[in-house]
N, C-alpha and C positions, 0 to 999 in steps of 0.2 A: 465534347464530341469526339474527342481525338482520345479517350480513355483514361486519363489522366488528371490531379489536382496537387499542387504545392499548401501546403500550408504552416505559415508560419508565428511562434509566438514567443513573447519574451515577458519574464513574470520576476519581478522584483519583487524583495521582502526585506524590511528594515525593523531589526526587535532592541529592544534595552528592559533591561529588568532591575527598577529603581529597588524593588526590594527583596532580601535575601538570593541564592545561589551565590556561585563559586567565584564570580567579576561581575562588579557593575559597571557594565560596559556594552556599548552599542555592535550590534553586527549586522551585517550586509548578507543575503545569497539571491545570488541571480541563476538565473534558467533560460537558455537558448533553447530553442527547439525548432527542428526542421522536418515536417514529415511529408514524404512523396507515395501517393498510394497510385498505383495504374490499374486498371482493368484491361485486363490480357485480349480479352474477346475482343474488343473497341480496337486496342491498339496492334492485336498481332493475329487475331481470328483462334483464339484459345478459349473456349466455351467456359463456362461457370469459374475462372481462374484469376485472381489477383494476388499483385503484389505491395508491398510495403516496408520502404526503408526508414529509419528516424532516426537521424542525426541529433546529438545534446551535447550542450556546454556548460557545463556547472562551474561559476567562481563564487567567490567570496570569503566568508568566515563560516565558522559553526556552533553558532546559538547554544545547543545542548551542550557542548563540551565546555564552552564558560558559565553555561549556567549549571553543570555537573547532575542532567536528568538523564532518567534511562529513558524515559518516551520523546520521539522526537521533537523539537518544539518545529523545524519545519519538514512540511515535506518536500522538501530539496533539497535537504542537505545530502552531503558530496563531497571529495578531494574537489578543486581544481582540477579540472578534463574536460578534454572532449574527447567524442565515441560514437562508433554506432552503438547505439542502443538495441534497434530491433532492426532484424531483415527477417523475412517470411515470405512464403507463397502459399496461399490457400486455394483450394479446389473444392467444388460441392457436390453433394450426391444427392439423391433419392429427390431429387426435387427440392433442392434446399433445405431438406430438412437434415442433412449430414453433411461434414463438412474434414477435410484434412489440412493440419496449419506445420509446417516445417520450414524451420530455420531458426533464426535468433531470436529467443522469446522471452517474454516475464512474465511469471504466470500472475501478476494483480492488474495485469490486463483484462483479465476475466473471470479472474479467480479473486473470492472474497472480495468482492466488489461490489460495492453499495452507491447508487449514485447521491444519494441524501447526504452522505458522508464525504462524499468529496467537497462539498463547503469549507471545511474544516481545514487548519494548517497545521495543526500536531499530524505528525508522521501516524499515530497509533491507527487513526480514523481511517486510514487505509487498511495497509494487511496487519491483523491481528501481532501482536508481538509473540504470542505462542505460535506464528510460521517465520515472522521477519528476522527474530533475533537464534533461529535456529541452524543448524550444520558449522561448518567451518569457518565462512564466514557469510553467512543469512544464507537463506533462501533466494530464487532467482526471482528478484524483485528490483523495484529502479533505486541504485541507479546500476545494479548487476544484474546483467543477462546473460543467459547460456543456450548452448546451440540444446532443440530436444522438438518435439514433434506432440502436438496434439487437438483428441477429435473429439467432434460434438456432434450430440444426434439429440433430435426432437420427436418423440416416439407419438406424443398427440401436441394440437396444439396449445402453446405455452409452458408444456413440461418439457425438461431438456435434462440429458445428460452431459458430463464431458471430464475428459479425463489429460493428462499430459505425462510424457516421461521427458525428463530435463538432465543434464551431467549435474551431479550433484554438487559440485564446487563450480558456482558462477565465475568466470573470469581466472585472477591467478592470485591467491591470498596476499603472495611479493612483490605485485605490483599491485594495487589498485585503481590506478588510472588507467586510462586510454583502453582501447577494445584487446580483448584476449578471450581466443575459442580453444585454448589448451583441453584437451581429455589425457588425464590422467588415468593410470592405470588403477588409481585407488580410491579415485573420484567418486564411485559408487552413483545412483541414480535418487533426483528426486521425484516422485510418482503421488504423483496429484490427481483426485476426484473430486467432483462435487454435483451433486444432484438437485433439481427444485423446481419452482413454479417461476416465472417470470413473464410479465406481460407490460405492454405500457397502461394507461391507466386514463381516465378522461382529461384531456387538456394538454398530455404527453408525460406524466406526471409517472414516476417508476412506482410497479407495483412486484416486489419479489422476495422470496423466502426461498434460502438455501439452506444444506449441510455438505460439508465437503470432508476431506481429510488431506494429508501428506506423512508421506511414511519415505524415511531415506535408507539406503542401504548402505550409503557409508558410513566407516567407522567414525564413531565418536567418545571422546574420553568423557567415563563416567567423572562427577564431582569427587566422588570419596573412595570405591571402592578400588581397591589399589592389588598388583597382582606379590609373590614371594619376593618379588626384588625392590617393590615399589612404587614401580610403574602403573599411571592410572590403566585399569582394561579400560579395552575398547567394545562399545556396545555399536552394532548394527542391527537395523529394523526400528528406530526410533521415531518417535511419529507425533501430529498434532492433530486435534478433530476441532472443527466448529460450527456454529450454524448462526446464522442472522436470517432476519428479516427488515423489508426497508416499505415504507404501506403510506399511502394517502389513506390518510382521518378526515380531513374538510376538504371542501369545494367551497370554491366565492360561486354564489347563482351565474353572477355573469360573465365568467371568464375563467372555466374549470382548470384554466393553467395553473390559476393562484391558489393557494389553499394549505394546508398544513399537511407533512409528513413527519413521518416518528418512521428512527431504526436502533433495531438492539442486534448485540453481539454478543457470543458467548464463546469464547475458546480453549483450551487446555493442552498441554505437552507432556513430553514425559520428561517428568522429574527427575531421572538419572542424567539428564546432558540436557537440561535444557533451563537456563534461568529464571524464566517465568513460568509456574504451573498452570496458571488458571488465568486469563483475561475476562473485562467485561466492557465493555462500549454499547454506548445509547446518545440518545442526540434529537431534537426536534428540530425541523428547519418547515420555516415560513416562508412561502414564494408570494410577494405582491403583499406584503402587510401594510404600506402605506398608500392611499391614493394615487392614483399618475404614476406609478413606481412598479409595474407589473412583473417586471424582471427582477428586481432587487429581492435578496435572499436576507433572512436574518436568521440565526440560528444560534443555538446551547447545547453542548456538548459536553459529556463525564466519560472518564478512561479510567481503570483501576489497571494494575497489574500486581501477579501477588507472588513472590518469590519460592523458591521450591523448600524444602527442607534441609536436600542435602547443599544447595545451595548454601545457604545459611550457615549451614556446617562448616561448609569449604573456606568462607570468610571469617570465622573464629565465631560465630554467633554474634559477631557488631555489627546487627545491622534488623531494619523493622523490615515486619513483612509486605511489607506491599507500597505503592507510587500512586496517586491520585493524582491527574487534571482535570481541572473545569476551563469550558473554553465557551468563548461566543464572539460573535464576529457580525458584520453584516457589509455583504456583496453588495457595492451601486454601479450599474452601468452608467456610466455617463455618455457615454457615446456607442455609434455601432463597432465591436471589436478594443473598447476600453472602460476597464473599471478598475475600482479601488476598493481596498477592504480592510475597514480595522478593524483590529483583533484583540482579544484579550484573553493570558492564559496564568492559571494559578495553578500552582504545584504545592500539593500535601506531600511531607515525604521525599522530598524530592534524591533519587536515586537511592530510596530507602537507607539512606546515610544517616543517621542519630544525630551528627555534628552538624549538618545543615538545615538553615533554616527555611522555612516553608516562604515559596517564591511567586512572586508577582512579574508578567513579559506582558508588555505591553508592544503590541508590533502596526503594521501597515503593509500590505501587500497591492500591489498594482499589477493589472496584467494586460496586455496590447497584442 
C-alpha cells in the first residue's frame, strides 16, 4: 500500500570435485542479497516511476580456481564483498510500452537472459562467455556493475526492442571489491542491443527468442599483433553477437505450469581480443516431473566454449580448442521460500589445458 517491498535471500553452495582438476578439495560460496524496490507514485505521487536498490555479500572460496575451469562452476562466484550492486530509477512512456532505466546497472538483468537457464549453477548458463569474459575486466555483469542508462520499447505486443550504453570498465580493475563508479577517461562505452519475441506462455511458462549484440569502444590489446616497438595495438569497436531462444515443448493436461522446456544459445566474439570465439549452450528443464512435486525443476545442460586462434597462438599452441560441461541438477522446494538442489558437473577439457584431467563436481545449493 505504502509503495514499497524488502526482499530478502541467502543461497548457499557446497562443491568438491572427487575426480580430476587442479585440488581435490571442498568449497563454500555464499550470496547475501537485499533488494528494496518502491513505486514512486504510491509513495511520493511520481506517475509511472520506480526505484531499486540491491545490496550483495559474496564470501567464501572459488570452485573454478581449484578446479582450474574457464566456465564458472558457480554462478556466484566473487572476491569476498559487499556492495551495491544495482541502484536505478525507471520511468515509462507510451503507455507502458517504453520505458528509461538510469543508474547502476547489469545488463544480464535483461540482457541474454533465459529464464529456463537460470536452473543451472555453472556461471556459462547465464551471460554467454563470448560477453562475460570480454573488455578489461568482463562485461557489466554480477558481480560488476556500472553506472549507464537504458531503454526499451515494445513496438506491437510481445516484440520489444532495448538497447543500454554502460562505462565500459565495470567498477575499478585495482580494486575489485566493494562498489566503484569511477569513469575513466579511457573507459570507452559498452553498447548493448538486443531485439525479439517474448511472452509468457500457458501456466506462466517463458516463451522467447532473442538476437542482441555488444560492441565496446574501449581499447583492447590484440593477442598477437604487436606494434614497431612491441607493444600489443590496441583495437577499439570489438564486439560479440548472439541469439537464444528459451520455448515450452509439453504441457501436463492439468496443470500447464508443468511441462517441459528446451533453450539453445549460440554466441561468438571477436577473435583479436577476445578468448572465446564461438559459444554454444542448450539445456532441457522439466517443471513438475514427479507427482505432488509441481514446483520441483529437474534439468540437463551442455556448454561448449571454443578458443580463438590467435589465442592459441598467444599461449604457445599448448593448449585444445575448446572446454565442455554437462550439468543436471534438480530444484525441490521443500517449503514456502526453501529449497535444495543437487547438482552435478563434468568438465571435458577443462580449461582447455592438455595436462588436466577431465573433471567430475559434485555440489548442493540451498536457497532461503
Amino acid at each position: 500500500d505504502q509503495g514499497w517491498v524488502m526482499e530478502v535471500e541467502y543461497v548457499g553452495q557446497v562443491f568438491h570435485n572427487p575426480l580430476g582438476g587442479v585440488k581435490g578439495k571442498a568449497d563454500y560460496a555464499g550470496f547475501l542479497d537485499i533488494e528494496l524496490y518502491m513505486d514512486l507514485e504510491r509513495s511520493m505521487g511520481w506517475p509511472h516511476t520506480r526505484v531499486m536498490v540491491d545490496f550483495i555479500q559474496l564470501h567464501g572460496t572459488d570452485p573454478s580456481l581449484d578446479l582450474g575451469t574457464a566456465q564458472s562452476i558457480s554462478n556466484q562466484e566473487g572476491s569476498n564483498q559487499i556492495k551495491i550492486f544495482l541502484g536505478w530509477i525507471e520511468h515509462d512512456f507510451l503507455e507502458g510500452r517504453a520505458s528509461l532505466k538510469v543508474g547502476i546497472y547489469s545488463l544480464d538483468t535483461e540482457f541474454d537472459f533465459k529464464d529456463s537457464a537460470n536452473l543451472f549453477i555453472n556461471g556459462v548458463f547465464g551471460t554467454g562467455l563470448d560477453i562475460s569474459d570480454t573488455g578489461v575486466i568482463g562485461a557489466s555483469i554480477f558481480p560488476n556493475s556500472a553506472l549507464g542508462a537504458r531503454v526499451y520499447f515494445e513496438p506491437v505486443a510481445s516484440w520489444y526492442l532495448q538497447a543500454a550504453v554502460l562505462d565500459g570498465v565495470p567498477g575499478n580493475p585495482n580494486s575489485i571489491t566493494g562498489t566503484h563508479l569511477h569513469l575513466g577517461g579511457e573507459d570507452g562505452f559498452q553498447v548493448v542491443t538486443e531485439g525479439g519475441f517474448d511472452e509468457t506462455a500457458k501456466g506462466g511458462r517463458p516463451a522467447k527468442a532473442a538476437v542482441g549484440s555488444l560492441i565496446y569502444t574501449t581499447d583492447l590489446p590484440d593477442f598477437t599483433a604487436v606494434d614497431s616497438v612491441g607493444n600489443p595495438i590496441k583495437r577499439s569497436g570489438t564486439f560479440s553477437l548472439y541469439g537464444f531462444v528459451d520455448w515450452p515443448v509439453t504441457f501436463e493436461a492439468d496443470d500447464p505450469s508443468q511441462g517441459l522446456n528446451l533453450f539453445f544459445r549460440m554466441g561468438m566474439a571477436d577473435p583479436d581480443v577476445a578468448r572465446f570465439q564461438y559459444t554454444l549452450t542448450g539445456g532441457a528443464v522439466y517443471t513438475g516431473i514427479f507427482s505432488g512435486r509441481s514446483k520441483d525443476k529437474l534439468g540437463f545442460g551442455f556448454a561448449g566454449a571454443w578458443n580463438s586462434d590467435k589465442y592459441k597462438t598467444s599461449q604457445g599452441g599448448n593448449i585444445e580448442s575448446h572446454e565442455w560441461v554437462l550439468e543436471t541438477n534438480y530444484n525441490m522446494h521443500l517449503a514456502p521460500g526453501l529449497a535444495i538442489q543437487p547438482n552435478l558437473q563434468y568438465f571435458i577439457n577443462p580449461d582447455s589445458n592438455p595436462n588436466l584431467e577431465d573433471a567430475l563436481y559434485l555440489g548442493t545449493s540451498f536457497s532461503l
